[in-house]
C-alpha positions in Angstrom: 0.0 0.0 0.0 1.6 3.2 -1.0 1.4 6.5 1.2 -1.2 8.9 0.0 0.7 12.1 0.4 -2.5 14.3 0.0 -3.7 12.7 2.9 -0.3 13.5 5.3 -0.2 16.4 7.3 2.2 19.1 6.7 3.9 19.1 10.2 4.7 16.3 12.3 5.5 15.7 16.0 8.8 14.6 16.9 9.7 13.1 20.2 13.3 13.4 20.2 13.5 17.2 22.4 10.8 16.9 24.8 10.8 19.3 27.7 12.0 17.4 30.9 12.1 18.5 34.7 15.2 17.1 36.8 15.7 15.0 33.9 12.8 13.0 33.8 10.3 13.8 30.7 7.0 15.9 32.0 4.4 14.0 30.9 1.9 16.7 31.7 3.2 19.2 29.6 3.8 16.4 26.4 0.4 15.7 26.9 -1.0 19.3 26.3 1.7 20.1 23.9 0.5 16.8 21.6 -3.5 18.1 22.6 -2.9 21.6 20.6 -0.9 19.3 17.5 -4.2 17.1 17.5 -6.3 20.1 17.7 -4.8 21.5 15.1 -5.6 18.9 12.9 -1.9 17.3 12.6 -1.7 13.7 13.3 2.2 12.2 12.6 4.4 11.8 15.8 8.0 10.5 15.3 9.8 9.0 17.8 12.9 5.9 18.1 14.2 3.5 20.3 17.0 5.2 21.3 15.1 8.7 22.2 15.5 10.3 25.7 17.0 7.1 26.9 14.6 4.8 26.0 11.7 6.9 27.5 10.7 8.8 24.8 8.4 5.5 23.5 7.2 5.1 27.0 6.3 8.9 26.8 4.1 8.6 23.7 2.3 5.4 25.1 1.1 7.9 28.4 0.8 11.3 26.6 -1.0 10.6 23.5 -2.2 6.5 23.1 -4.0 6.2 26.5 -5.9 9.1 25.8 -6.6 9.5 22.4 -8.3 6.7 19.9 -6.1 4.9 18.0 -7.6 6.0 14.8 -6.6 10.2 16.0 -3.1 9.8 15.2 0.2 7.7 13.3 2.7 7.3 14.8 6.6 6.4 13.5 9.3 4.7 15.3 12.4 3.3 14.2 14.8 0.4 14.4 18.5 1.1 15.5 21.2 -0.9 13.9 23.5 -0.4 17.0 21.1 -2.4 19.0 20.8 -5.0 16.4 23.5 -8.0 17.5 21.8 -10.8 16.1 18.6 -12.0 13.4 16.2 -12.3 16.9 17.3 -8.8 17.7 15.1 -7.3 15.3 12.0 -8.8 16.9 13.4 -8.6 20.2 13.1 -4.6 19.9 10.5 -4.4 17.7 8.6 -6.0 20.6 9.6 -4.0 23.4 8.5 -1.3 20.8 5.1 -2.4 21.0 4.8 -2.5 24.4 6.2 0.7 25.2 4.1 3.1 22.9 1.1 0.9 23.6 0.2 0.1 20.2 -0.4 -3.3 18.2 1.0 -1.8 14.4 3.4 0.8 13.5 1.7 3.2 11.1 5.3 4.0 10.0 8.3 2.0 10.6 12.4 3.1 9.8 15.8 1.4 9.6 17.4 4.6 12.0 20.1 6.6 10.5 21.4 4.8 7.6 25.0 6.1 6.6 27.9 5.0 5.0 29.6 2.4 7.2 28.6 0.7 9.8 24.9 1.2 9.9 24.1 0.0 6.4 26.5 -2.9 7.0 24.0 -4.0 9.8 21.1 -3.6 8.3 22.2 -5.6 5.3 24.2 -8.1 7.4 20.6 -9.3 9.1 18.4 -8.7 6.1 16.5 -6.0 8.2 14.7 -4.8 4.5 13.3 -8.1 4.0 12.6 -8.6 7.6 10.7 -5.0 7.1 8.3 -6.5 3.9 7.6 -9.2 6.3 6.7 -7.2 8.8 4.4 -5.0 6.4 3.0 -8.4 4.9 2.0 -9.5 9.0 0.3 -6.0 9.3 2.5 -4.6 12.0 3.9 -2.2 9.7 1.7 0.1 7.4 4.6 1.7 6.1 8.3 0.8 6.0 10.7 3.1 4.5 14.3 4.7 6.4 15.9 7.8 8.2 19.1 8.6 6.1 22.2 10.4 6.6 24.5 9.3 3.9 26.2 10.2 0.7 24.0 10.5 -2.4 25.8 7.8 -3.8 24.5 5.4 -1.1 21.3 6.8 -1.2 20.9 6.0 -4.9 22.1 2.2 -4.7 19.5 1.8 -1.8 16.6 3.2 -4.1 17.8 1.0 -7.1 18.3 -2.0 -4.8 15.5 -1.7 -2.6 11.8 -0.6 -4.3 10.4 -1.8 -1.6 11.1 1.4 0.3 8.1 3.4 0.6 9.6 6.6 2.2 12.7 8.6 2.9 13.0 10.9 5.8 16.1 13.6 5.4 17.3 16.3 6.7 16.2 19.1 5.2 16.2 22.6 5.7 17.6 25.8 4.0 21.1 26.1 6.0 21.8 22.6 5.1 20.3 23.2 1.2 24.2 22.8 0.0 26.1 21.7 3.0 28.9 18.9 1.7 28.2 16.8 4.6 24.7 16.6 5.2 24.1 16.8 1.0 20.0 17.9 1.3 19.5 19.6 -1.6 21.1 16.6 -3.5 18.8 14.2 -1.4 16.1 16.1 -2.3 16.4 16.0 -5.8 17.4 12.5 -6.1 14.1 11.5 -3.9 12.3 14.4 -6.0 13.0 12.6 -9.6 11.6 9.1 -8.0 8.3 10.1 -6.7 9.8 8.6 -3.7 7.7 10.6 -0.5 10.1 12.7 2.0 9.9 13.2 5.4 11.4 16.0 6.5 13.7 15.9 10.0 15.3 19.0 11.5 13.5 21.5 9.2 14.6 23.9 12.1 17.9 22.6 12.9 17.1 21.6 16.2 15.9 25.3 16.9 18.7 27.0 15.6 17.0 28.6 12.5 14.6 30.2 15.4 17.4 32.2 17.0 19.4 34.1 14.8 21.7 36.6 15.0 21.1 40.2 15.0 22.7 40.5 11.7 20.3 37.5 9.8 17.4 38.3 11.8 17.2 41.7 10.2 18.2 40.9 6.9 14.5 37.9 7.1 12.6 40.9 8.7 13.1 43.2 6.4 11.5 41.5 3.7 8.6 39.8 6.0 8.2 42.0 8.9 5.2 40.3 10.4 6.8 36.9 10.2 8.4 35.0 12.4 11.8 33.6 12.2 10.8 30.1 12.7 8.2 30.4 9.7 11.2 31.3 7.6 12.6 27.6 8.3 9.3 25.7 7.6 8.6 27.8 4.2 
């Protein structure tokens, strides 16, 4: 089943930053926070194994799943290669996946952070793609696709070898448009000129495109006063 794009909302949820107090995640004000995203009519969340310790699954399961229907919201979540020691490993964590956000499928479902050398070497070393079909053929995976931070080189081989993959998620925003290392404007295109849907991580660089300097700020207001320097990231 291919993703209907028309039908995905424009900004998603991620669960990677959530505000914490003495280090523990507030639950409380995740739970309002993911309230107003509903609210709004947005229904993705993203969040990983490997998030906030391990918590950030747990997190979901209290703030959003045991009080909202299942049918209110997706919700994507990833599999980490660096976990991944043996072929039962896979089901090992995709279990403990399930339990922790509370839910029986994964709307969407990622191999986490593929990149040139040793993450790709994992995933291919255990067959995690095919394991990923079969978990999409069982049901307990709408959608399987990856998180990538590689060369566009590898990114291309992975497409041509695997047409399986439903989705790419990249990051993507305009500081990073021709960066040599993070290569998103190349990404883009290559993903573009496959019809191949992107999902789009830090389109704020982890808040940085918020706070400017005096110097940018000003050079972003003076063309759109009344706008925000956020908004300039997610245009």
């Amino acid at each position: 089943m291919s993703i209907d794009v028309s039908k995905m909302p424009k900004i998603g949820f991620g669960l990677m930053r959530l505000p914490e107090t003495d280090g523990v995640i507030d639950i409380g004000r995740v739970a309002e926070m993911a309230d107003k995203y509903l609210e709004a009519g947005f229904t993705y969340f993203d969040t990983a194994y490997v998030y906030h310790g391990g918590n950030s699954e747990k997190a979901f399961k209290e703030a959003v799943v045991k009080r909202h229907p299942r049918d209110s919201f997706t919700i994507a979540t990833k599999l980490p290669a660096w976990f991944i020691h043996s072929f039962e490993d896979r089901d090992k964590i995709f279990e403990e996946q399930l339990e922790r956000c509370g839910v029986d499928y994964f709307d969407f479902y990622l191999l986490h952070s593929i990149e040139d050398g040793n993450n790709i070497e994992i995933y291919e070393k255990y067959d995690c793609f095919n394991w990923g079909i079969q978990k999409r053929a069982e049901g307990k995976i709408k959608h399987f696709g990856f998180s990538f931070h590689g060369t566009p080189a590898l990114l291309r081989r992975l497409l041509d070898e695997h047409p399986e993959i439903e989705f790419v998620q990249i990051q993507l925003n305009y500081a990073d448009w021709d960066n040599k290392i993070v290569h998103s404007g190349e990404l883009y295109q290559i993903l573009s000129e496959r019809n191949i849907p992107i999902i789009v991580m830090e389109p704020c660089k982890g808040g940085k495109l918020a706070v400017l300097d005096d110097e940018c700020a000003e050079v972003l207001k003076a063309i759109h006063p009344d706008k925000s320097l956020a908004s300039w990231a997610f245009r």
